[in-house]
Backbone as JSON Lines, residues from 0, in Angstrom:
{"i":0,"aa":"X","n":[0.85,-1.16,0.0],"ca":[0.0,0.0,0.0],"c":[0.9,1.22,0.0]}
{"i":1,"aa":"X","n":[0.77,2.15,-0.96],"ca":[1.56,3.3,-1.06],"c":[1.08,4.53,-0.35]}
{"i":2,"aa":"X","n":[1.72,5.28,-0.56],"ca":[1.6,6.78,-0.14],"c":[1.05,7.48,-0.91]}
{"i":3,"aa":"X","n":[0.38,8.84,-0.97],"ca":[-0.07,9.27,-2.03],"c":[0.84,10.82,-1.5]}
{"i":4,"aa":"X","n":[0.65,12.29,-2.14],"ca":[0.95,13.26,-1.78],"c":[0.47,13.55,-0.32]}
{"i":5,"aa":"X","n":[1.11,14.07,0.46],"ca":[0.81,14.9,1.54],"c":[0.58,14.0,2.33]}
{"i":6,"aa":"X","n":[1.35,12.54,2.22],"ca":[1.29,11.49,3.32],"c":[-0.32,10.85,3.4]}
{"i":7,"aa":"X","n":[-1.1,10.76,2.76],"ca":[-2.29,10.15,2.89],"c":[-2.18,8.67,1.96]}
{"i":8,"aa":"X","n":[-2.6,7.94,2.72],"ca":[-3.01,6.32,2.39],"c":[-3.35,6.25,1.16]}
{"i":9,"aa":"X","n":[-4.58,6.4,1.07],"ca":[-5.5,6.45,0.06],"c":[-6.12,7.78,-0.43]}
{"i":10,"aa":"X","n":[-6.8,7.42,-1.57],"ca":[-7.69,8.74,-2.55],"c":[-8.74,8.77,-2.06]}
{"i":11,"aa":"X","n":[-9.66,9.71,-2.09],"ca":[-10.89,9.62,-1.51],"c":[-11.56,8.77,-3.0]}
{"i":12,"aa":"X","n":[-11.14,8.53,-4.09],"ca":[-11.71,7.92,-4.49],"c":[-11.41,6.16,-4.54]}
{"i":13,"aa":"X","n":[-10.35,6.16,-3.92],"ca":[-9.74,4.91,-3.68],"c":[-10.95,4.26,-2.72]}
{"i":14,"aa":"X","n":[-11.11,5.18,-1.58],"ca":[-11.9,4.81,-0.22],"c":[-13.25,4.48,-0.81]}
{"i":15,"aa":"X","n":[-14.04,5.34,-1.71],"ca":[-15.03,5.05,-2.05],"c":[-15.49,3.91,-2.81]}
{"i":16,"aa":"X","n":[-14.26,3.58,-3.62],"ca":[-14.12,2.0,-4.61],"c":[-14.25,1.04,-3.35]}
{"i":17,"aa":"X","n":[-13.49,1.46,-2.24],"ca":[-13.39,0.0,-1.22],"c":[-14.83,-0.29,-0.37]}
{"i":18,"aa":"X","n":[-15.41,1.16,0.06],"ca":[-16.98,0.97,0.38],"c":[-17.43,0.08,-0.36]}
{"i":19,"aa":"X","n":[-17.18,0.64,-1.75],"ca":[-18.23,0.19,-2.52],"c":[-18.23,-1.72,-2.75]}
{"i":20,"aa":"X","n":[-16.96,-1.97,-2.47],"ca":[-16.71,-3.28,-2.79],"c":[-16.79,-4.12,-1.46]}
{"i":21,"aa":"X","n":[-16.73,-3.2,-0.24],"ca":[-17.05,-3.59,1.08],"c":[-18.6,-4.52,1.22]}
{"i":22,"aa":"X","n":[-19.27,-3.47,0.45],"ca":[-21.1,-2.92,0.25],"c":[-20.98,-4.98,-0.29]}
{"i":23,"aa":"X","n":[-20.29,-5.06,-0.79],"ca":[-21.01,-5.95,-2.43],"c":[-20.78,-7.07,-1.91]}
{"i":24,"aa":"X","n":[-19.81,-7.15,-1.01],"ca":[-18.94,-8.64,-0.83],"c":[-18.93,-8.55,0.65]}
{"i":25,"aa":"X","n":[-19.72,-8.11,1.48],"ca":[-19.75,-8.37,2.84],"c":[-20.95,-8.95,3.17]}
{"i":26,"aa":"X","n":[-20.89,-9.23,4.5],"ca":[-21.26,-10.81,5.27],"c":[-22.7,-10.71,4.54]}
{"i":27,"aa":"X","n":[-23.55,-9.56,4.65],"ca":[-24.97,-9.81,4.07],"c":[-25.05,-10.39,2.06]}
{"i":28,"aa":"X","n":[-24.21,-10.23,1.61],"ca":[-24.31,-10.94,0.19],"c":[-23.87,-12.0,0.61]}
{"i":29,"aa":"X","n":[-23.3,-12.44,1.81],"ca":[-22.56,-14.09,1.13],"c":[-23.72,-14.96,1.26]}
{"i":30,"aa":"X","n":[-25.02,-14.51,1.54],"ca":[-25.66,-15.41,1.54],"c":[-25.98,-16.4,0.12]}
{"i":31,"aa":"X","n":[-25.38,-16.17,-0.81],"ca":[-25.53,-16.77,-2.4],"c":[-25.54,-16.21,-2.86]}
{"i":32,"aa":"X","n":[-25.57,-15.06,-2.78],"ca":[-25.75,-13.98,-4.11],"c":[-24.26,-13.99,-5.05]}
{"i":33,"aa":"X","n":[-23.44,-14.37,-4.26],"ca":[-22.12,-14.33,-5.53],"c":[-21.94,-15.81,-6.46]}
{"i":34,"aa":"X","n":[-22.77,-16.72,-6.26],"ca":[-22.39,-17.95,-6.75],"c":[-23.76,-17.74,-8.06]}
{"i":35,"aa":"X","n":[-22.95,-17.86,-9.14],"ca":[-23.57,-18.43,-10.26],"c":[-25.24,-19.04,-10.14]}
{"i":36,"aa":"X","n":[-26.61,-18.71,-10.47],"ca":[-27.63,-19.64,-10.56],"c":[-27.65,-21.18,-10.88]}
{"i":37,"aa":"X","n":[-27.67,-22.2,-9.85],"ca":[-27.96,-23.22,-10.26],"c":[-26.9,-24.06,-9.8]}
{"i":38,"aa":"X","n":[-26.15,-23.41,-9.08],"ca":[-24.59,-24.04,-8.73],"c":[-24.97,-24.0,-6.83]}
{"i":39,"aa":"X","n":[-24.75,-25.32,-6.77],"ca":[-25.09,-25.6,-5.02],"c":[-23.94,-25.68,-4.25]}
{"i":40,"aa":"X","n":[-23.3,-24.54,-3.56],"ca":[-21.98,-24.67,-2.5],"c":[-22.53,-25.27,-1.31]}
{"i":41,"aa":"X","n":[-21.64,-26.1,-0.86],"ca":[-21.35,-26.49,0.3],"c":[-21.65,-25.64,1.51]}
{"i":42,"aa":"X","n":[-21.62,-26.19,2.55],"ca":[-22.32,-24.79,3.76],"c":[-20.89,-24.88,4.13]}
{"i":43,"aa":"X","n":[-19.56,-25.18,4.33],"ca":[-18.51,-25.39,4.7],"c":[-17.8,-24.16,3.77]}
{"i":44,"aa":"X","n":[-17.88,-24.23,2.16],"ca":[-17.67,-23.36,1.16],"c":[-18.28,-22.12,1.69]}
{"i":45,"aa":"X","n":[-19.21,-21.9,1.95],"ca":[-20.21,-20.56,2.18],"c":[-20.1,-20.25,3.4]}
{"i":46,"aa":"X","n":[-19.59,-20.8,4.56],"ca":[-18.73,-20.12,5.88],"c":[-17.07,-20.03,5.43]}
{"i":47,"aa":"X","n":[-16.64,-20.31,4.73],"ca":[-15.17,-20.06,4.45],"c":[-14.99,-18.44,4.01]}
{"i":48,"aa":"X","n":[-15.84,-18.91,2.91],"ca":[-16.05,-17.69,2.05],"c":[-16.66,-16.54,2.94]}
{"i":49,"aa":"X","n":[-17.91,-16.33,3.64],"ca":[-18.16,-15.13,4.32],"c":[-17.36,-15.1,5.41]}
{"i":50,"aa":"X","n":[-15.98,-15.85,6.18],"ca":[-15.07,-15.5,6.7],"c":[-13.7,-14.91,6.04]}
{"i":51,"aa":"X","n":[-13.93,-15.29,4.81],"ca":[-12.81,-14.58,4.15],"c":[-13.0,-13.05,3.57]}
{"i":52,"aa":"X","n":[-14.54,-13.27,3.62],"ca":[-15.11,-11.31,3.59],"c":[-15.24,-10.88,5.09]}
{"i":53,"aa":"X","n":[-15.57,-11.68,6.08],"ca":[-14.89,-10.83,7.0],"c":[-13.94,-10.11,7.43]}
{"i":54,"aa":"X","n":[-12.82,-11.13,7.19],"ca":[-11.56,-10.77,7.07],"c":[-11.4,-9.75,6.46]}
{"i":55,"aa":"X","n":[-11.58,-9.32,4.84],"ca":[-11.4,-8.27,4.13],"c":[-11.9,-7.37,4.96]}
{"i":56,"aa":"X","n":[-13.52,-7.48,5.57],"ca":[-13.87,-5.93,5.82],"c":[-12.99,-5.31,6.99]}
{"i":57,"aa":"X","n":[-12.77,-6.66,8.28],"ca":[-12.18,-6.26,9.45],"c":[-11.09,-5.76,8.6]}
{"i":58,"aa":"X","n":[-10.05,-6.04,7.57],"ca":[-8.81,-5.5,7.15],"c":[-8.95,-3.98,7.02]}
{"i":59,"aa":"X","n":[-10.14,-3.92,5.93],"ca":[-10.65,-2.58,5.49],"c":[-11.08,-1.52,6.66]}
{"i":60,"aa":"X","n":[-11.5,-1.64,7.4],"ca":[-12.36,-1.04,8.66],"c":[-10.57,-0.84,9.61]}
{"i":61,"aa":"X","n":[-9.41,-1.92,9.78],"ca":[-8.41,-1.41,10.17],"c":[-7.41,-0.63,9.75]}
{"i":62,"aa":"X","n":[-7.65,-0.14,8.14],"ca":[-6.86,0.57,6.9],"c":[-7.36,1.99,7.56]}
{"i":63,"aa":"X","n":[-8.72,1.7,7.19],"ca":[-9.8,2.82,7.25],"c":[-9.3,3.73,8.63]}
{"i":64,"aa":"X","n":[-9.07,2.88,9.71],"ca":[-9.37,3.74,11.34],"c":[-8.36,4.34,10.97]}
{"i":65,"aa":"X","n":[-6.9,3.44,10.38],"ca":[-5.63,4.12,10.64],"c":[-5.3,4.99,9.8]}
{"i":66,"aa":"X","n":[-6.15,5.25,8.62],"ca":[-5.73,6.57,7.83],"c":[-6.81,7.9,8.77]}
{"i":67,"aa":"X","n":[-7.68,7.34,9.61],"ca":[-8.53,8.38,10.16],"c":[-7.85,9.49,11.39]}
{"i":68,"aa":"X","n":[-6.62,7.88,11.84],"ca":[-5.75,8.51,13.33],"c":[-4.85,9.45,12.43]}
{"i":69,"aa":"X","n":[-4.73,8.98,11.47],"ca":[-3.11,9.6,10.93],"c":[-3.77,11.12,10.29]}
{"i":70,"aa":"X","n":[-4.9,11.04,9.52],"ca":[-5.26,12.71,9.29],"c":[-5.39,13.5,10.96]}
{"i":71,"aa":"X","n":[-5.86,12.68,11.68],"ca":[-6.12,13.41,12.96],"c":[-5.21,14.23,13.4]}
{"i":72,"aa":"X","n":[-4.33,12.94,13.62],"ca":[-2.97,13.25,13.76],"c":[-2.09,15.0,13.28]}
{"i":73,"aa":"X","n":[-2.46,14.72,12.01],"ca":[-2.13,15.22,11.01],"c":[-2.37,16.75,11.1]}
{"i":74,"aa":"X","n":[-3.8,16.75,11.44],"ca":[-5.06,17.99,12.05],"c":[-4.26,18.97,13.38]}
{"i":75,"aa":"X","n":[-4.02,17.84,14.2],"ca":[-3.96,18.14,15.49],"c":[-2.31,19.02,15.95]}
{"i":76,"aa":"X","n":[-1.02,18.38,14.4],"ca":[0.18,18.5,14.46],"c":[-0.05,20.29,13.99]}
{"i":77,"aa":"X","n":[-0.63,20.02,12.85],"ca":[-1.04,21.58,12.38],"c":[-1.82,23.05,13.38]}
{"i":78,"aa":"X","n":[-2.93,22.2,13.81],"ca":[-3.22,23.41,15.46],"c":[-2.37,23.7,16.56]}
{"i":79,"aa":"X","n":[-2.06,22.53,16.68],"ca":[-0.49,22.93,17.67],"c":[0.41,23.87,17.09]}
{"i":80,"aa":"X","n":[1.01,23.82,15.98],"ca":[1.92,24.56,15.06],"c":[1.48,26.31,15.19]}
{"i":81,"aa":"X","n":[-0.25,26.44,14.85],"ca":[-0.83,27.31,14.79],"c":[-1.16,27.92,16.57]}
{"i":82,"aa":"X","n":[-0.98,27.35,17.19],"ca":[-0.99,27.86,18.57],"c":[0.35,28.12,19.35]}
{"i":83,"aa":"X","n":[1.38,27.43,18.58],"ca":[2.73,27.88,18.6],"c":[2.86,29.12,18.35]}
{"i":84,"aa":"X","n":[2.67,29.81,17.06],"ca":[2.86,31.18,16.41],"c":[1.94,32.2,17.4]}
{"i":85,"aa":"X","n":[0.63,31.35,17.67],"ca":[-0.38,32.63,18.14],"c":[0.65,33.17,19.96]}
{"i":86,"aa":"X","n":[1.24,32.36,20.43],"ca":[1.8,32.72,21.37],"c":[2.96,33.47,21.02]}
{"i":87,"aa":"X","n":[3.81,32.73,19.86],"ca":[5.24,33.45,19.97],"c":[4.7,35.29,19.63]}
{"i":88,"aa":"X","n":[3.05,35.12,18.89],"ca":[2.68,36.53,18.1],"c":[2.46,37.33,19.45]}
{"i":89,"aa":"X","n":[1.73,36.67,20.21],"ca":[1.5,37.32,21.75],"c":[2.34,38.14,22.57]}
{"i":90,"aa":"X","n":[3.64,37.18,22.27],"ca":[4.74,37.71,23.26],"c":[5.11,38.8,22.22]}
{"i":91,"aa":"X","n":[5.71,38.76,21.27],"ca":[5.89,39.98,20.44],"c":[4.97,40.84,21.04]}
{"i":92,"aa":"X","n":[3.67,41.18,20.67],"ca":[2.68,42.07,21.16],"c":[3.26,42.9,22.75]}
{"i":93,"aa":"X","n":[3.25,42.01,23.3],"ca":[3.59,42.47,24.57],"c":[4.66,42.71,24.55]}
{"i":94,"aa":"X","n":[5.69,42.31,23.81],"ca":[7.11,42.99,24.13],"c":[7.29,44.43,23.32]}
{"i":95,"aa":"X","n":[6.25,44.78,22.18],"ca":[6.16,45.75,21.31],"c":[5.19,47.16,22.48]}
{"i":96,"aa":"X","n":[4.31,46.53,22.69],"ca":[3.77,47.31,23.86],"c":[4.57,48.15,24.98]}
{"i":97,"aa":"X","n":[5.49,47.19,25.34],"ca":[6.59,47.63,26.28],"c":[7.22,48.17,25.53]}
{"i":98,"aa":"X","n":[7.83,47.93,24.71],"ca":[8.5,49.44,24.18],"c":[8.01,50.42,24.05]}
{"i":99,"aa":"X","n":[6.65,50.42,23.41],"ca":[5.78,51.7,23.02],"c":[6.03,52.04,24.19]}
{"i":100,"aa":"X","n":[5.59,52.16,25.13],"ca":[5.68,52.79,26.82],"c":[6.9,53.05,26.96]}
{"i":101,"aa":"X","n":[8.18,52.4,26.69],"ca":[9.44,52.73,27.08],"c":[9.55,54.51,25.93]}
{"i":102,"aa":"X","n":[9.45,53.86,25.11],"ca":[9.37,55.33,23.69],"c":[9.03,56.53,24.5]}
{"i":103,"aa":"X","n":[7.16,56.12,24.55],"ca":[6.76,57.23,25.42],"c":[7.44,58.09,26.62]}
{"i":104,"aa":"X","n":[7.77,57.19,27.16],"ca":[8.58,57.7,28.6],"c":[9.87,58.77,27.91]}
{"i":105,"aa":"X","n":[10.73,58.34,27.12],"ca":[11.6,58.41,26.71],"c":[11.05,59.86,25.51]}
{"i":106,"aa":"X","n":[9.99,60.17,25.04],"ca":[10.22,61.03,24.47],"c":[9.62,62.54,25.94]}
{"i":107,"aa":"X","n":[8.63,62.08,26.75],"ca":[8.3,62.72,27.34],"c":[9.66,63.48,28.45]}
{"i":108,"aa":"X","n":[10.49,62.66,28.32],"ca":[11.71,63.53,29.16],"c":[12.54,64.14,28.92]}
{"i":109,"aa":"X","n":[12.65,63.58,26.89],"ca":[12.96,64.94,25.87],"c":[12.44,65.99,26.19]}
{"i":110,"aa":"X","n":[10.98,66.14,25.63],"ca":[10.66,67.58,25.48],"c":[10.65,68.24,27.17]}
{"i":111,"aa":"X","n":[10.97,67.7,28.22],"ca":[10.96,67.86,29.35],"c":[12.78,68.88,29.41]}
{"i":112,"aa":"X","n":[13.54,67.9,28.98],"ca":[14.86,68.54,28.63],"c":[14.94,69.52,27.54]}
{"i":113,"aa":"X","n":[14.0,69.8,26.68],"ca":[13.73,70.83,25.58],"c":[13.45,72.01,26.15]}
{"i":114,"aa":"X","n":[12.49,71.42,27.37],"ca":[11.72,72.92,27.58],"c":[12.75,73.55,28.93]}
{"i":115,"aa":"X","n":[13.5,72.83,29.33],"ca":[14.7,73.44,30.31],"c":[15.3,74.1,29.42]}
{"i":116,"aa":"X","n":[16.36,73.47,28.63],"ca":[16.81,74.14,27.62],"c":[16.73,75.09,27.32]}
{"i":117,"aa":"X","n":[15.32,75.27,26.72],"ca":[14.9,76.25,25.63],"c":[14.89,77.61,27.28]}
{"i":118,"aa":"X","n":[14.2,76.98,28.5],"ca":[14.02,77.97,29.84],"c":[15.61,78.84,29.62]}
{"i":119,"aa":"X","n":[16.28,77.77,29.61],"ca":[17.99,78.59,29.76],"c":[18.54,79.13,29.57]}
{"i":120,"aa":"X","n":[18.03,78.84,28.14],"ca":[18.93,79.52,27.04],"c":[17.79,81.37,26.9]}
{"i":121,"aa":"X","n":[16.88,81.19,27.21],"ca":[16.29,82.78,27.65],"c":[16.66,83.39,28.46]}
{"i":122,"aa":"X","n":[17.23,82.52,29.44],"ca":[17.6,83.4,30.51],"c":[19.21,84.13,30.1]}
{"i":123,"aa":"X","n":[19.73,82.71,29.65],"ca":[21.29,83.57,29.76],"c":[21.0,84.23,28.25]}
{"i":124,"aa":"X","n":[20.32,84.39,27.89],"ca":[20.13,85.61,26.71],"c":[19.83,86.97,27.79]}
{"i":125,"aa":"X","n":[18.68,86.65,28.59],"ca":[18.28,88.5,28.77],"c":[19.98,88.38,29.93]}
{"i":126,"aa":"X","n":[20.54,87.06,30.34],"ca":[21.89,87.9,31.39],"c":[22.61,88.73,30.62]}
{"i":127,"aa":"X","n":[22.71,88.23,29.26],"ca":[23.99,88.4,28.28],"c":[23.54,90.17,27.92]}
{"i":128,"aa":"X","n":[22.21,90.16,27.84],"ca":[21.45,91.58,27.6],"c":[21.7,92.22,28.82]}
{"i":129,"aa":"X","n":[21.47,92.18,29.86],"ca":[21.5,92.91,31.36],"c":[22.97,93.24,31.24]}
{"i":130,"aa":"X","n":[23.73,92.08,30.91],"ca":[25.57,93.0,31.1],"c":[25.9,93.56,30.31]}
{"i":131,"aa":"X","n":[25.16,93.63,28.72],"ca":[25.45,94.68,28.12],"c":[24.91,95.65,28.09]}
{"i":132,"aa":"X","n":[23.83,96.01,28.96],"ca":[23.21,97.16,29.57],"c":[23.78,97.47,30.51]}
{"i":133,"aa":"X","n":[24.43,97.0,31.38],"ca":[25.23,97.2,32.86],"c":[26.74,98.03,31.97]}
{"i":134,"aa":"X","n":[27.14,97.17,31.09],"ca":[28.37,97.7,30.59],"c":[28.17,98.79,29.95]}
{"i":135,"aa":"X","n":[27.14,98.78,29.04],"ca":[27.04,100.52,28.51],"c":[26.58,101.52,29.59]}
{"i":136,"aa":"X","n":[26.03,100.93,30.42],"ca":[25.49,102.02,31.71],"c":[27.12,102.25,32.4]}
{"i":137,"aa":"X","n":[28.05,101.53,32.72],"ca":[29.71,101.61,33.32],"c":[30.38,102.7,32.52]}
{"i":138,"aa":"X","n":[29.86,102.31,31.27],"ca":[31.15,103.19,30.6],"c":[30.63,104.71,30.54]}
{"i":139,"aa":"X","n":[29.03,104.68,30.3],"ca":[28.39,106.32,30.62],"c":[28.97,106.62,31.55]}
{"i":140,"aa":"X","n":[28.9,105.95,32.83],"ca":[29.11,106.52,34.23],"c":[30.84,107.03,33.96]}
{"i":141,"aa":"X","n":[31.3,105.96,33.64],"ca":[32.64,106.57,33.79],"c":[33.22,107.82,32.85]}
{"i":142,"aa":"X","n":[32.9,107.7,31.58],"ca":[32.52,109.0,30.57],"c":[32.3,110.7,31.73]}
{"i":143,"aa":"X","n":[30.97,110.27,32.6],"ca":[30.57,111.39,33.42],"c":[31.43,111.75,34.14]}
{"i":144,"aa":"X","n":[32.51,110.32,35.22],"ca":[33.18,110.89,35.92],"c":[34.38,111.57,35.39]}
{"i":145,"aa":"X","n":[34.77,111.34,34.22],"ca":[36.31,111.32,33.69],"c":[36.04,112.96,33.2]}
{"i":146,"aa":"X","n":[34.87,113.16,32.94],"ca":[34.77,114.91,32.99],"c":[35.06,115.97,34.31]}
């Protein structure tokens, strides 16, 4: 029994040929329906035979479960995978969050240091103005006294 693409057993039309042949040749036809009109089997022949379609179906019905575990399987490997990402996406989130807040913090103590700054630099402007008003007021004065 081979493989087909993507690790599956069988075709879904494979499965449906085996129903169908399940349907035809299991325990309820062996009652005669497969023997020729007019031809008398043995009751020994006709329990062999609907044990040897047992057999097939129990085979079929154990093909069947185990391609059912293996898509499950299959199902279950893939949601895990997908609940892998949704967490690793989570933690991102939250670690992106925390930065945003770190940013924030971080720009708010800029313009915090902007607006000192900018306080400072007015001030030592009007000092820089006051001593050159102090200095032209020195040199009048001294102008007055030197008369």
């Amino acid at each position: 029994m081979g493989t087909l693409p993507d690790g599956l057993l069988l075709s879904e039309r494979q499965v449906s040929l085996l129903d169908e042949l399940t349907a035809a040749v299991g325990p309820s036809a062996a009652g005669g329906g497969l023997l020729p009109p007019g031809q008398a089997a043995s009751r020994e022949e006709e329990l062999g035979e609907a044990a040897a379609y047992e057999a097939f179906h129990g085979h079929w019905q154990s093909v069947r479960s185990r391609h059912s575990r293996q898509e499950g399987s299959k199902r279950r490997g893939r949601w895990s995978w997908i609940c892998r990402v949704q967490e690793i996406c989570e933690s991102a989130c939250g670690e992106l969050d925390s930065l945003l807040g770190y940013l924030t913090e971080l720009d708010s103590q800029r313009c915090e240091v902007m607006r000192k700054t900018t306080a400072l630099h007015e001030r030592c402007e009007q000092m820089v103005q006051d001593q050159d008003r102090l200095a032209s007021d020195a040199e009048a004065l001294a102008q007055r006294l030197d008369l």
